[in-house]
C-alpha positions in Angstrom: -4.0 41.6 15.4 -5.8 38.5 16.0 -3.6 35.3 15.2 -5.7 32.2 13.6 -5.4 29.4 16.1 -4.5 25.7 15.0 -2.5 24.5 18.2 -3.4 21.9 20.4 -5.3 23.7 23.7 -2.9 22.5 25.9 0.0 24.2 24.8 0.7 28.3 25.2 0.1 29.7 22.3 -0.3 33.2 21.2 -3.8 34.2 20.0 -3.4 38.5 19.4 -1.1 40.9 20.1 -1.5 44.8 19.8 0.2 47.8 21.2 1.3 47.1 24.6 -0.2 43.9 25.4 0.1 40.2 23.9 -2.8 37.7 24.6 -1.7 34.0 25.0 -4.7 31.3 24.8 -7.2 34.4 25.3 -5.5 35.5 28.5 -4.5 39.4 27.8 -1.0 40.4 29.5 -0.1 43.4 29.8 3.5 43.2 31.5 6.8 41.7 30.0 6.5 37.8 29.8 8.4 34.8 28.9 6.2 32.2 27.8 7.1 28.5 26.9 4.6 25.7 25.5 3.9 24.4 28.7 5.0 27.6 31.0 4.5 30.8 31.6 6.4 33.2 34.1 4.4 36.5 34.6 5.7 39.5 35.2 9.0 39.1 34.2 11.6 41.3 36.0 13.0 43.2 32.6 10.3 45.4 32.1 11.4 47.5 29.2 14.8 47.3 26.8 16.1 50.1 28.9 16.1 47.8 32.2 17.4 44.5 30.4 20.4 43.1 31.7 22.7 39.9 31.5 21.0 38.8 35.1 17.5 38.9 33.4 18.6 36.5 30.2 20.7 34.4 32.9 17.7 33.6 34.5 16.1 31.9 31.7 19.3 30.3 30.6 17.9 26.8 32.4 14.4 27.0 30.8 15.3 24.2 28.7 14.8 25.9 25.3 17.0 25.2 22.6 16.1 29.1 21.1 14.7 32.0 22.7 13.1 34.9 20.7 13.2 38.2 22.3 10.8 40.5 21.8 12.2 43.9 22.3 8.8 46.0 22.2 6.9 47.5 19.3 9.9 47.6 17.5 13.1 46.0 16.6 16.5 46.8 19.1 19.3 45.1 19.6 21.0 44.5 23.2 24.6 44.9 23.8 26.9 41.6 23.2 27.0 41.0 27.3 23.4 41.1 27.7 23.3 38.2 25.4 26.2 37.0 26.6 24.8 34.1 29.2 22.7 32.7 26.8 25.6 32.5 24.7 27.6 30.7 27.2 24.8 28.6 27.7 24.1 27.2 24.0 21.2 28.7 23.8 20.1 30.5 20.3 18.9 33.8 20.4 16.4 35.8 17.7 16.5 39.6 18.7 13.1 40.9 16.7 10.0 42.8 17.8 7.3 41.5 20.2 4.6 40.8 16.9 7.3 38.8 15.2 7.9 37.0 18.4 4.8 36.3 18.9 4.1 35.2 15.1 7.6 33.1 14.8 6.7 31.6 18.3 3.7 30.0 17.5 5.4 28.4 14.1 8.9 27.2 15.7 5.9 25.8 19.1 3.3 23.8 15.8 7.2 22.4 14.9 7.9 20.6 18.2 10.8 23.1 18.8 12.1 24.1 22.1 11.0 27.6 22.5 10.9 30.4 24.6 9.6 33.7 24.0 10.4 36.7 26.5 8.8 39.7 25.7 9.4 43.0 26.6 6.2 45.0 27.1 6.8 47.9 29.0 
């Protein structure tokens, strides 16, 4: 699905998404992500919902996000409580949903001025 785009060029934003890939400013990824408005970290070490683990969300616990949306593939799944737990511990809000509502919610909560993060699972 293509996504309309209204953001200002400087910022990450998320411009389609389809089946196993994501495309933010009309670069195509194909490998789990985390993208912020002014960051991006490639290849993200949790490469499926299978592999997540608390280490992977602990990492991204100092982004500086006030809410991170994880995208757990082409469909909704929920991780165990101590997967989630370091963001948690950290203050950080969580949205568990799948990797098009990520990307969709992302894009509104970034227009908003919000402290995002999205980390998508893509594998």
């Amino acid at each position: 699905m293509k996504l309309h785009r209204e953001i200002t060029a400087a910022l990450n934003t998320f411009t389609a998404y389809g089946p196993g890939y994501v495309v933010v400013n009309d670069k195509r990824i194909e490998r789990s992500v985390v993208v912020l408005p002014e960051r991006m970290i490639p290849d993200w070490p949790a490469t499926s919902f299978e592999a997540l683990t608390a280490e992977h969300l602990a990492a991204l616990a100092s982004l500086g996000s006030e809410i991170l949306l994880l995208g757990t593939g082409a469909r909704l799944r929920f991780p165990s409580r101590e997967i989630l737990r370091p963001l948690r511990d950290a203050g950080i809000g969580v949205e568990v949903m799948d990797v098009p509502a990520a990307c969709r919610t992302y894009n509104i909560l970034m227009a908003e001025g919000r402290r995002i993060a999205a980390a998508l699972l893509l594998g």
